[in-house]
C-alpha positions as MATLAB code, in Angstrom:
seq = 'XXXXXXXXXXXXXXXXXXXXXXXXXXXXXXXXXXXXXXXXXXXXXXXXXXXXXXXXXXXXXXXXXXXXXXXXXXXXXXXXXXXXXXXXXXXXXXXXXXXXXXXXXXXXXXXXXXXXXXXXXXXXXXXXXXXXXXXXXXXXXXXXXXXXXXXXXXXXXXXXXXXXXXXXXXXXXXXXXXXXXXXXXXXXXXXXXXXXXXXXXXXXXXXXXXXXXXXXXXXXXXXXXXXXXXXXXXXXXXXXXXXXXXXXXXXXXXXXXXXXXXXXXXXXXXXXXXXXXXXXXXXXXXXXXXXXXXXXXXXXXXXXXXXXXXXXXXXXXXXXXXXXXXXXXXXXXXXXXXXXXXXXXXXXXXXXXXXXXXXXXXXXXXXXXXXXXXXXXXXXXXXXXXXXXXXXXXXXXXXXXXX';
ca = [
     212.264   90.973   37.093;
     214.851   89.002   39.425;
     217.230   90.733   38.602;
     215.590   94.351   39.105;
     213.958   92.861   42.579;
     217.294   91.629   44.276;
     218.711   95.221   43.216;
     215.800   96.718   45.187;
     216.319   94.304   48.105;
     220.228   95.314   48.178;
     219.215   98.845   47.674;
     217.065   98.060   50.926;
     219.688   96.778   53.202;
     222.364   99.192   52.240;
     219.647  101.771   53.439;
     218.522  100.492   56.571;
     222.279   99.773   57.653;
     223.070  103.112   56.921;
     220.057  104.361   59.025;
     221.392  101.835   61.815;
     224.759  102.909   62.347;
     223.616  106.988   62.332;
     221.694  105.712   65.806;
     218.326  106.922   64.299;
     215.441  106.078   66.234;
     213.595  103.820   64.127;
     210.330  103.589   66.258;
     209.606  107.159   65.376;
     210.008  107.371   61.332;
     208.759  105.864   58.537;
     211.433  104.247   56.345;
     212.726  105.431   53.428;
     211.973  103.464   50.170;
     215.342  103.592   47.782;
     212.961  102.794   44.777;
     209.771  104.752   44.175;
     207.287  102.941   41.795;
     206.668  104.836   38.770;
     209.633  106.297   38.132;
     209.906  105.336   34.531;
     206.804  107.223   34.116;
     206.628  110.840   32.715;
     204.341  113.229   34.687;
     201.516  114.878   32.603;
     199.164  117.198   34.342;
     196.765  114.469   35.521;
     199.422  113.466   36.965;
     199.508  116.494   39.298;
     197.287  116.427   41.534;
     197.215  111.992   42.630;
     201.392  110.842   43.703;
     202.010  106.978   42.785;
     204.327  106.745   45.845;
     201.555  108.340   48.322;
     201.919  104.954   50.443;
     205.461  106.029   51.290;
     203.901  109.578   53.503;
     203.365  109.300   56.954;
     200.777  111.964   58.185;
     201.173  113.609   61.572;
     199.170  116.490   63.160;
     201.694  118.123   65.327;
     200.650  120.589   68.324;
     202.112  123.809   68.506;
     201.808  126.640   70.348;
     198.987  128.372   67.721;
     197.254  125.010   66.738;
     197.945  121.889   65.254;
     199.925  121.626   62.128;
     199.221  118.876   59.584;
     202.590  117.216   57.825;
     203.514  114.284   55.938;
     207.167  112.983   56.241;
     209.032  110.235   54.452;
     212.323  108.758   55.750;
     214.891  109.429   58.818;
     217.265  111.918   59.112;
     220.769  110.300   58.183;
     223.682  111.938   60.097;
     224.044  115.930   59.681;
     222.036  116.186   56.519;
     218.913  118.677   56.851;
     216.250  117.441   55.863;
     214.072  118.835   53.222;
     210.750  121.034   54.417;
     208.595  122.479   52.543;
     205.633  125.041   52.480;
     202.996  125.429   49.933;
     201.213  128.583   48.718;
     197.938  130.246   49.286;
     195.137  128.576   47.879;
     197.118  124.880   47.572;
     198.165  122.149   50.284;
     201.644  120.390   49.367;
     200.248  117.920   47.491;
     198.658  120.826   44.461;
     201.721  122.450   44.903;
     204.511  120.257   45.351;
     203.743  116.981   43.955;
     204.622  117.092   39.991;
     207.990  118.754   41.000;
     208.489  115.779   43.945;
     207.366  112.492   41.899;
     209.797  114.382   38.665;
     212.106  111.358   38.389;
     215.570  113.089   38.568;
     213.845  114.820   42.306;
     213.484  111.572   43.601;
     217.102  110.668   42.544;
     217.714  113.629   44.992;
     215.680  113.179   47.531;
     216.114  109.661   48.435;
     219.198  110.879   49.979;
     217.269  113.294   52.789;
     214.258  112.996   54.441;
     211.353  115.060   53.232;
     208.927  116.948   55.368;
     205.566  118.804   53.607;
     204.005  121.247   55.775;
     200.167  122.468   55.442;
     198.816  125.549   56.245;
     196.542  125.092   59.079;
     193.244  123.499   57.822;
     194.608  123.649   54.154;
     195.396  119.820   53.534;
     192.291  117.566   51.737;
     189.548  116.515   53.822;
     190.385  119.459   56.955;
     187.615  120.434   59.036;
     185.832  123.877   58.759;
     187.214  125.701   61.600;
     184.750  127.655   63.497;
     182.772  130.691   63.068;
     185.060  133.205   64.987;
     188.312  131.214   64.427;
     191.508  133.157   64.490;
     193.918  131.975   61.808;
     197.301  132.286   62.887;
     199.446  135.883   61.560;
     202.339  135.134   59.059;
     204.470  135.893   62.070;
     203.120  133.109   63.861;
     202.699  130.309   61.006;
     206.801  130.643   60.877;
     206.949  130.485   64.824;
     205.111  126.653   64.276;
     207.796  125.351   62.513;
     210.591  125.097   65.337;
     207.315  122.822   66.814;
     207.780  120.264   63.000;
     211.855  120.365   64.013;
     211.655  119.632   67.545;
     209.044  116.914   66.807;
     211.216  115.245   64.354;
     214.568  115.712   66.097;
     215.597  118.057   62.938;
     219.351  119.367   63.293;
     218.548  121.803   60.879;
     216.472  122.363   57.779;
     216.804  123.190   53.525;
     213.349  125.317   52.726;
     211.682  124.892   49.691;
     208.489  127.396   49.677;
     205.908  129.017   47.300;
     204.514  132.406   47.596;
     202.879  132.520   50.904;
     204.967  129.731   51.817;
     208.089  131.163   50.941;
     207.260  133.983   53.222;
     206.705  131.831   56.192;
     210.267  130.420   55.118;
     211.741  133.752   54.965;
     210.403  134.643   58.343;
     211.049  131.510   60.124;
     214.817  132.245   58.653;
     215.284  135.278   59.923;
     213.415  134.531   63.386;
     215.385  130.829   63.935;
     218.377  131.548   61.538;
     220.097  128.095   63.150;
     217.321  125.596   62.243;
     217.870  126.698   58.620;
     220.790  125.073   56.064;
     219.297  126.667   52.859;
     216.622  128.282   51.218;
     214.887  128.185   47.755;
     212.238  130.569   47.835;
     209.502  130.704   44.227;
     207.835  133.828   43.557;
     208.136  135.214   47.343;
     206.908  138.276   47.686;
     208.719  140.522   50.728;
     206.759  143.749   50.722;
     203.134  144.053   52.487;
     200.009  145.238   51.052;
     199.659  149.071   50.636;
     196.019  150.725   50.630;
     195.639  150.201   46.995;
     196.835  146.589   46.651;
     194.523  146.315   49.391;
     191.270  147.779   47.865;
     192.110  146.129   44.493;
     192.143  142.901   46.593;
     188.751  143.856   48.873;
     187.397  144.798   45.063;
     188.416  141.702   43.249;
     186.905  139.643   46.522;
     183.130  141.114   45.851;
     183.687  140.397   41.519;
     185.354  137.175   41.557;
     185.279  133.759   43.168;
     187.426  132.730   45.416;
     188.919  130.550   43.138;
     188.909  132.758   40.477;
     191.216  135.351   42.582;
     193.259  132.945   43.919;
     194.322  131.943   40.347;
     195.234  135.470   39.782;
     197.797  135.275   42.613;
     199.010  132.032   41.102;
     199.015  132.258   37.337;
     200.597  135.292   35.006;
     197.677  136.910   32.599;
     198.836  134.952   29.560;
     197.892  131.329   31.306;
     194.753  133.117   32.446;
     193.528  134.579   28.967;
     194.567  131.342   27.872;
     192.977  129.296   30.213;
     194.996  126.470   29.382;
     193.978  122.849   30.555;
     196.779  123.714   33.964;
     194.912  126.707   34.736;
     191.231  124.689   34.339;
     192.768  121.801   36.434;
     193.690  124.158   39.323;
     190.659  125.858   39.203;
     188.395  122.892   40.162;
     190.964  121.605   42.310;
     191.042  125.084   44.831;
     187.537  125.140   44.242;
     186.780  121.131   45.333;
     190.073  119.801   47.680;
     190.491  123.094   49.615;
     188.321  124.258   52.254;
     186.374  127.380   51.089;
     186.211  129.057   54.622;
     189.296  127.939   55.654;
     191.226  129.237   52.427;
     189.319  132.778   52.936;
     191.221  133.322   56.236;
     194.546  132.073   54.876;
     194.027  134.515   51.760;
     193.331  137.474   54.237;
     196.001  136.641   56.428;
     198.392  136.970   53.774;
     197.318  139.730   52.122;
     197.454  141.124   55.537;
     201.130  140.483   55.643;
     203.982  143.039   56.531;
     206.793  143.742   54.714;
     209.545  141.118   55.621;
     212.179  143.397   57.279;
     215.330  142.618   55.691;
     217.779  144.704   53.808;
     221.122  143.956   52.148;
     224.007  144.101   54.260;
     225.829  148.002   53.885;
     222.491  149.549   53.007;
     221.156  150.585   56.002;
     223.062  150.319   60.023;
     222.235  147.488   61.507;
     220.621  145.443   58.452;
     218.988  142.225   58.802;
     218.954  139.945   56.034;
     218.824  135.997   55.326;
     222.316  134.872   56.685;
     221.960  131.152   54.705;
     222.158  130.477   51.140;
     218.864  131.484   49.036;
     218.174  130.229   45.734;
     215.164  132.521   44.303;
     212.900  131.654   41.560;
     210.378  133.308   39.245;
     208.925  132.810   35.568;
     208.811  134.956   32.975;
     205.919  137.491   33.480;
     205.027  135.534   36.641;
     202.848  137.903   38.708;
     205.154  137.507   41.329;
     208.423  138.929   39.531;
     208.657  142.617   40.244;
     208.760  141.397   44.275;
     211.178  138.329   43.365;
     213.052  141.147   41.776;
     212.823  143.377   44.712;
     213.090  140.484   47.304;
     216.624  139.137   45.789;
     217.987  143.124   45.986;
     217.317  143.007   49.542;
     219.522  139.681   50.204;
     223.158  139.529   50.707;
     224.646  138.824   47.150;
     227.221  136.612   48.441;
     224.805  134.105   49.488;
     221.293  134.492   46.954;
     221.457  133.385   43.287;
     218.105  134.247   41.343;
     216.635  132.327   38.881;
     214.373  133.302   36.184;
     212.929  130.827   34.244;
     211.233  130.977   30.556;
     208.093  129.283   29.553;
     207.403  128.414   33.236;
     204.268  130.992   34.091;
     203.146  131.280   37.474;
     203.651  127.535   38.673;
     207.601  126.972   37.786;
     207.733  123.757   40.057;
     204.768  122.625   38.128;
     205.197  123.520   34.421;
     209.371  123.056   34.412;
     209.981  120.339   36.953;
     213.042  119.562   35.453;
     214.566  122.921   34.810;
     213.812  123.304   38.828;
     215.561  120.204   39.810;
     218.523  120.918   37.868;
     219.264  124.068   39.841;
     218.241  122.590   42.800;
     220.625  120.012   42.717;
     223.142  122.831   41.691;
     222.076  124.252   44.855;
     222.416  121.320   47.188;
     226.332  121.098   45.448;
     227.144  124.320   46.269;
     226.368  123.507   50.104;
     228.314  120.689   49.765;
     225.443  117.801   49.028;
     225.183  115.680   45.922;
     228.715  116.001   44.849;
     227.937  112.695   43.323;
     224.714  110.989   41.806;
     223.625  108.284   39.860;
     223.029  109.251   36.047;
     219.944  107.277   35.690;
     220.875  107.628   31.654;
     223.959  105.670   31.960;
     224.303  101.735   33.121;
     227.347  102.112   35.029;
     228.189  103.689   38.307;
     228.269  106.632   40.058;
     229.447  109.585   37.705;
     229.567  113.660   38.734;
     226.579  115.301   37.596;
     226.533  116.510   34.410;
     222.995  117.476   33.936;
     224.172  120.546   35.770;
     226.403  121.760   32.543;
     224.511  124.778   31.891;
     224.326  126.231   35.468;
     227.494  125.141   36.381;
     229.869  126.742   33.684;
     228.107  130.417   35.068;
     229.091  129.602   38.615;
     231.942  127.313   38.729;
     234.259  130.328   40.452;
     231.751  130.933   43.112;
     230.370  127.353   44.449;
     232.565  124.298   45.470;
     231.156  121.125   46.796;
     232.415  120.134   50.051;
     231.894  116.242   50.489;
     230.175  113.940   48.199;
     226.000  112.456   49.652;
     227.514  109.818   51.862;
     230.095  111.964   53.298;
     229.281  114.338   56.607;
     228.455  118.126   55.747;
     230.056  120.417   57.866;
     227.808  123.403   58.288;
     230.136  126.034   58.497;
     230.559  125.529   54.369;
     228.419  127.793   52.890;
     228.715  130.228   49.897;
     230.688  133.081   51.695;
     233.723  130.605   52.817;
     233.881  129.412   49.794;
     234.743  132.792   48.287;
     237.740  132.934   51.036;
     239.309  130.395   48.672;
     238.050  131.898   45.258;
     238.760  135.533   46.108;
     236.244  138.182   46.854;
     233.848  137.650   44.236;
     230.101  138.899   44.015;
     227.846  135.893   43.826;
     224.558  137.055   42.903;
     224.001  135.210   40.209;
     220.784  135.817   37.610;
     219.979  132.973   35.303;
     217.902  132.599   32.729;
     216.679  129.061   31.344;
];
């Protein structure tokens, strides 16, 4: 026990001198813990729902110009590294959606090195107020046009996206509305078209026969988990039904199924095309009920830059049934832009060692990604997927994988 507390006190100070000499402004952020208590713990699905390391959150409600905006943030910004923002889905708050994949022990290896910001739908985090009878929830349009409000707040350079469904829509659109606040995107079972007349009376119909809950569930969970109702599915059910606002989650579920189709298209297609200019990383399970627009949604994006992911056994909720299969191609992901060249193999006593937990993604794109600078080095920007390819030749980088 010494021994492991005068690691985490040197672990401490290499931190906080590291946060000293990038003239961060220490009055205004939390600071980041380099140990996070329970790591050694595996995450079962009681686990989901109730983070061991909630104590290391701050909470902020943050004004912007369509309300305020509820976020928790741990750590400072260090240098030119984005930091790490995400945005949950429809019927969840970050903590339903995000926290098995954020407390999975190999994510917190990663994310120690960045600071991490959770964003909640307005009036979607536990314990939010009703709003009022008559209360306009923002459009899609303008739940993106909040975020610039979370970067400015924060003194963001720039941002890596990590969204869900209706979240990764709002990503999408803040992307394509702001494309310089954004380093990178990973984007889960986004879905980029609107809703025509008949998704739109199947949804009106399924409103009057079902729950709230109930529906919601549909959006979230593929019709095997469903018929199955497995002990996941159960969990999230009382959970939308119990943490979530009821009246509150109604508007976001209209607004969203209110949506318009994102307007991108890939690059040569059409004159003029508009498309996500940073790296995207797109995800979907197997018979999710968001593949066919994943599918559709990664044919719009420029293939240099987008590598889709499919991922077996994973259902509806990859971040929540295959943590580790996610953080594996996340940190893949965060290589290719340059970050995490280097990591600590938490299997392995000694050292710093390149990741290898990466084998199986890495052998399909080792001609298309390099890593620019190892975690402690500065990231230049400019390094993204396409330069790369100026070195490698021209080479088409969509990438599907299947794991």
């Amino acid at each position: 026990m010494k021994v492991l507390g005068h690691k985490i006190e040197l672990l401490t100070g290499l931190l906080l001198q590291e946060v000293t000499m990038a003239g961060l402004h220490e009055l205004r952020f939390t600071e980041e813990k380099p140990l996070l208590r329970g790591q050694d713990t595996e995450l079962e699905h009681s686990d989901t729902f109730h983070s061991a390391v909630d104590t290391d959150w701050k909470e902020h409600d943050i004004e912007t110009p369509y309300g305020l905006l509820h976020v928790v943030i741990r750590g400072s910004p260090k240098g030119n590294r984005p930091a790490i923002l995400t945005y949950h889905d429809v019927g969840l708050n970050h903590k339903l959606c995000f926290n098995t994949f954020f407390n999975f022990e190999d994510m917190q290896e990663i994310t120690k090195h960045f600071v991490v910001c959770h964003v909640d739908a307005p009036g979607q985090q536990a314990g939010a107020s009703q709003f009022p009878q008559g209360y306009q929830f923002p459009s899609m349009d303008q739940l993106a046009a909040m975020l610039p409000s979370v970067v400015q707040h924060f003194g963001f350079k720039y941002v890596i996206g990590i969204g869900v469904g209706a979240g990764a829509y709002v990503l999408a659109k803040f992307a394509l509305i702001f494309p310089d606040l954004v380093e990178g995107l990973v984007l889960m079972n986004i879905d980029p078209n609107g809703k025509g007349w008949i998704d739109w009376a199947a949804t009106k119909l399924s409103g009057l026969t079902s729950s709230l809950p109930d529906t919601v569930l549909s959006h979230l969970f593929s019709q095997e988990e469903l018929v199955s109702n497995t002990e996941l599915v159960q969990s999230y059910r009382q959970q939308i039904g119990s943490v979530v606002n009821q009246y509150n989650l109604q508007l976001f579920w209209n607004m969203y199924n209110s949506r318009r189709d994102l307007d991108i298209n890939r690059p040569g297609t059409v004159p003029n095309a508009k498309t996500l200019r940073c790296p995207v990383m797109l995800v979907v399970g197997d018979n999710a009920p968001a593949e066919d627009g994943v599918v559709e949604c990664n044919s719009k994006l420029d293939p240099i830059n987008t590598t889709f992911l499919k991922m077996a056994d994973s259902g509806g909720l990859p971040q929540v049934t295959q943590p580790g299969k996610l953080t594996e191609a996340f940190k893949y992901f965060l290589q290719g832009m340059g970050y995490i060249a280097y990591l600590k193999d938490r299997r392995l006593s000694g050292g710093a060692v390149p990741s290898a937990s990466m084998t199986r993604l890495a052998r399909s794109r080792t001609a298309s990604l390099t890593s620019a600078s190892s975690v402690d080095g500065n990231h230049p920007r400019a390094c993204t997927h396409s330069e790369s390819s100026e070195a490698m030749g021209q080479i088409n980088h969509t990438m599907e994988v299947s794991c």
